[in-house]
N, C-alpha and C positions, 0 to 999 in steps of 0.2 A: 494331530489326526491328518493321513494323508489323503488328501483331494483328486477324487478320480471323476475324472472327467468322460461321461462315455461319448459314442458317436450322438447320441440324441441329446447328451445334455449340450454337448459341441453346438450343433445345429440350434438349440432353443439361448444359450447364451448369443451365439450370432447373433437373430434374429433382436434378441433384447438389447442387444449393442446398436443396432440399425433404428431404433424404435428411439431411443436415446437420443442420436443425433437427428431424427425426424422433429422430436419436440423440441430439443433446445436449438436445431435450426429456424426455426419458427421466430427466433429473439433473437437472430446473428445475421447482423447487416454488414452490407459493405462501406468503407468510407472512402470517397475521392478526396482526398488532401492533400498530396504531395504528386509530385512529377514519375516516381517510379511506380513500381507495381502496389495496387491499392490495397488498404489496408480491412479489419475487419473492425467490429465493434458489436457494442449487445444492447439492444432494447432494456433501457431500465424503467421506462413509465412505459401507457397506454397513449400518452398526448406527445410523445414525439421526443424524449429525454434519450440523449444515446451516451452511452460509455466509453469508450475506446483510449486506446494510451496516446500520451501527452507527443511523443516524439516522432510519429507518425501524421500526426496534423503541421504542415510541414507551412502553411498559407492561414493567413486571415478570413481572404475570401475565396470566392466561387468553391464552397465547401456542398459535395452534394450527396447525398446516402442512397445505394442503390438497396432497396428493400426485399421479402423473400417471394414475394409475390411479381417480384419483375418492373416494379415501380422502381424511379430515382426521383427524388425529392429535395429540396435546397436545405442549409443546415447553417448555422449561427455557430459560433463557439460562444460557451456559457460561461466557461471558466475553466482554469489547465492550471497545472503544478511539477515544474520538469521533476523535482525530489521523486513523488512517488510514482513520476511518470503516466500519470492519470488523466484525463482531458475530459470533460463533459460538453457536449453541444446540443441545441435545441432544433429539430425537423421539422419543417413546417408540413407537419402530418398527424391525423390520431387513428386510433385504432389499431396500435401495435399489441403483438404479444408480449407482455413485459417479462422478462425470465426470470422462471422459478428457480430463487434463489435457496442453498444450503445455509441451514445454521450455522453459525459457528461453532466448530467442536465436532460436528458431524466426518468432518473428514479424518479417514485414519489413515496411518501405511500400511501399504499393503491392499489399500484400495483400488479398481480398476479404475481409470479415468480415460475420456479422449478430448484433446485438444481441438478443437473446432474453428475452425476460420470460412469466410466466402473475401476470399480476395478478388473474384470474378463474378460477371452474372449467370456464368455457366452452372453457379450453382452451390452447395457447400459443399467442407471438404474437411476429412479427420483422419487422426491418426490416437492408434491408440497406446495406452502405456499403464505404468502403478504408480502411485502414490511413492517416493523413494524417502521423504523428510517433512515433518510438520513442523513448522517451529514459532515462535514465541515473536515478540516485539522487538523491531530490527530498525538501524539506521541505514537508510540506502547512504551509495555514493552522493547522491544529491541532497544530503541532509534532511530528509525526512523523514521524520520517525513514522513506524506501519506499524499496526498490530500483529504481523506475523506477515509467513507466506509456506506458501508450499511449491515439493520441488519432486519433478515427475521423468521418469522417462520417456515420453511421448514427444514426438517432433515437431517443433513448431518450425512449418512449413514457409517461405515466404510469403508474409500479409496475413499468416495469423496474428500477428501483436494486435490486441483490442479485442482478441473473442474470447470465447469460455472456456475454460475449463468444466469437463460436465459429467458428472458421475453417472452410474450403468444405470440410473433410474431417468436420466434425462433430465437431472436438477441440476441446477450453474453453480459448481464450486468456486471458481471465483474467474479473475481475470489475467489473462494468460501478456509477460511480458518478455519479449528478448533482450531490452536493457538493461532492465533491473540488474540480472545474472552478471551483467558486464563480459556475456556471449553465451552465458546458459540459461538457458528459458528458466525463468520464473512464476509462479500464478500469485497474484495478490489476492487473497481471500475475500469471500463476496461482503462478510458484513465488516472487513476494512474498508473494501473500495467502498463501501454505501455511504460511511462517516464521512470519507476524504468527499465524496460526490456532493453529500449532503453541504458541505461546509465551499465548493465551487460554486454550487446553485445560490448559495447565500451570499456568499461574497466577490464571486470572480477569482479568486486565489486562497491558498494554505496559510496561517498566520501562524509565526513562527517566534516563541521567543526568545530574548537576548537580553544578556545580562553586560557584556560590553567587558569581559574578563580572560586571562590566557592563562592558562593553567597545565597543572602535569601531573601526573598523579605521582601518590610516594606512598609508605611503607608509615601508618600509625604504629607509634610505640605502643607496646604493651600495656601500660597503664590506659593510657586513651583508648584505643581498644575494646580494652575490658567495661570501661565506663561507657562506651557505646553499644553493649551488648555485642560485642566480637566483632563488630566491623574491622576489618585488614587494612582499606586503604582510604584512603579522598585526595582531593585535589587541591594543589599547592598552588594558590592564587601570584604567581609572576609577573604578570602587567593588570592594573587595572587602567580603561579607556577613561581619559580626563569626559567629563560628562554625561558618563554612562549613567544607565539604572544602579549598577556597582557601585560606583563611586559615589551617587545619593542617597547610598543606599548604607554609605558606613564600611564599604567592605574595604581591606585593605592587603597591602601586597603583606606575602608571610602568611595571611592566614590559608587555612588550611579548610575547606570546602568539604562538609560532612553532610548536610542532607537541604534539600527544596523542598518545602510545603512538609506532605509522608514520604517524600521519598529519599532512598536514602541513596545520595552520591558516593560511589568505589571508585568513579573512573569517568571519562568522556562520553562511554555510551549512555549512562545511567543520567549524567546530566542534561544529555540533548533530549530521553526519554523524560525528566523530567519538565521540562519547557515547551510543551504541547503549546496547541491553539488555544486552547485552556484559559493557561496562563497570563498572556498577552493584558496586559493594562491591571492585572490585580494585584494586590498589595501583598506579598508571600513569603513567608517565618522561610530565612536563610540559617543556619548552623555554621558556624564556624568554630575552630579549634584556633584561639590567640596566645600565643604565650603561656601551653597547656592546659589550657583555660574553656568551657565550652562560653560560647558568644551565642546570644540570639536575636538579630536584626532582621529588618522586616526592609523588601524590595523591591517595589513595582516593575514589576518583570514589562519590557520595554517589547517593540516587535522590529524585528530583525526581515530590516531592507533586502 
């Protein structure tokens, strides 16, 4: 069905576009952290919790948030993770607007969205765009596994990295990054970034696990295969690390890497998504393929320095 657009509904979508970045500017602060032009970030509590990306907090100290009400305020780092480029810090402030965050699954393509930043105290500042890509659970360049992310045509501006993404209703899709993309804007989605936040505020850092193995994947025969329920490939165990979680674990070079805990290993991606923070210190049913053979040892999955 084709979408006509009249001169009135023109003027009432505007109007509902401008209403959008009035409310989710209300939860899009500024952050002074680095020497060039400042960065944005989003109100995630009421007591002074801010979000912003990892790579823009550029200093330890004299970290300060200028606010939407024209306040700046001093700021702590809580806990940062360059992987998924996320940074959490603490304002010594309350009574923020905390932004109204999108379910997950809420976002479709084909959605309207605007990019939102206040790099200055002049004010906020958006650009708008669609929704181009939703996708599924991703290892960034910096070894982090995400739940997904979304990917928009909308411009992030210099010193949007750290603000929202915010759909026509004025709810924060998620969190807008120019590194992730490795030069194309990226959004991390809000109830990803909330887990990664949630696990800064706990710990100061992402716990990652390691198994202490080098691997490559290859091509299961046919029979193996079939006895895996059609699995195509796994990972061909090359080096195992003298001391590893591996090597205590019973694993050995030759074998053949088919699945961690339920998940089932194809390939690198599939492994690094299976070794969550999760994982870190638990004792977890390893699959291998030995000598044609399925093997089942168990591996205290270690955390990776």
């Amino acid at each position: 069905m084709a979408i006509e657009i009249t001169e009135f509904g023109a003027a009432e979508l505007s109007d509902g576009l401008a209403a959008a970045v009035e409310r989710a500017g209300q939860s899009t602060v500024t952050v002074h952290a680095r020497r060039r032009i400042p960065a944005s970030g989003i109100a995630w509590t009421a007591d002074g919790v801010i979000l912003t990306c990892d790579h823009v907090v550029e200093r330890d100290e004299d970290i300060t948030i200028g606010l939407p009400d024209g306040r700046t305020v001093a700021a702590t780092i809580a806990g940062r993770d360059a992987g998924s480029d996320l940074a959490v810090l603490r304002a010594d402030v309350t009574g923020l607007t905390p932004a109204d965050r999108a379910a997950a699954g809420e976002v479709k393509v084909g959605h309207l969205a605007l990019a939102l930043g206040r790099p200055s105290e002049e004010g906020v500042s958006a650009s708008l765009g669609v929704v181009s890509a939703v996708r599924g659970p991703w290892r960034t360049f910096g070894g982090a596994v995400i739940d997904g992310y979304y990917r928009t045509d909308a411009t992030f501006f210099p010193g949007f990295s750290g603000g929202p993404l915010v759909l026509a209703d004025g709810r924060v899709a998620g969190i807008n990054s120019s590194r992730l993309g490795r030069g194309a804007g990226l959004t991390i989605p809000a109830a990803a970034a909330a887990k990664v936040a949630e696990a800064l505020l706990a710990g100061g850092r992402l716990k990652r696990g390691y198994l202490g193995i080098g691997s490559q994947p290859v091509k299961l025969p046919a029979a193996i295969a079939a006895e895996l329920g059609g699995q195509e490939t796994g990972l061909l165990i090359v080096t195992v690390e003298p001391g590893s979680p591996a090597e205590a674990g019973g694993v050995m070079l030759g074998d053949i890497l088919v699945a961690i805990g339920a998940h089932t290993v194809t390939g690198t991606e599939s492994l690094h998504l299976a070794l969550g923070a999760d994982s870190v210190g638990q004792p977890t049913a390893v699959t291998v393929m030995r000598g044609g053979a399925k093997r089942e040892l168990t591996v205290t999955v270690g955390e990776r320095a």
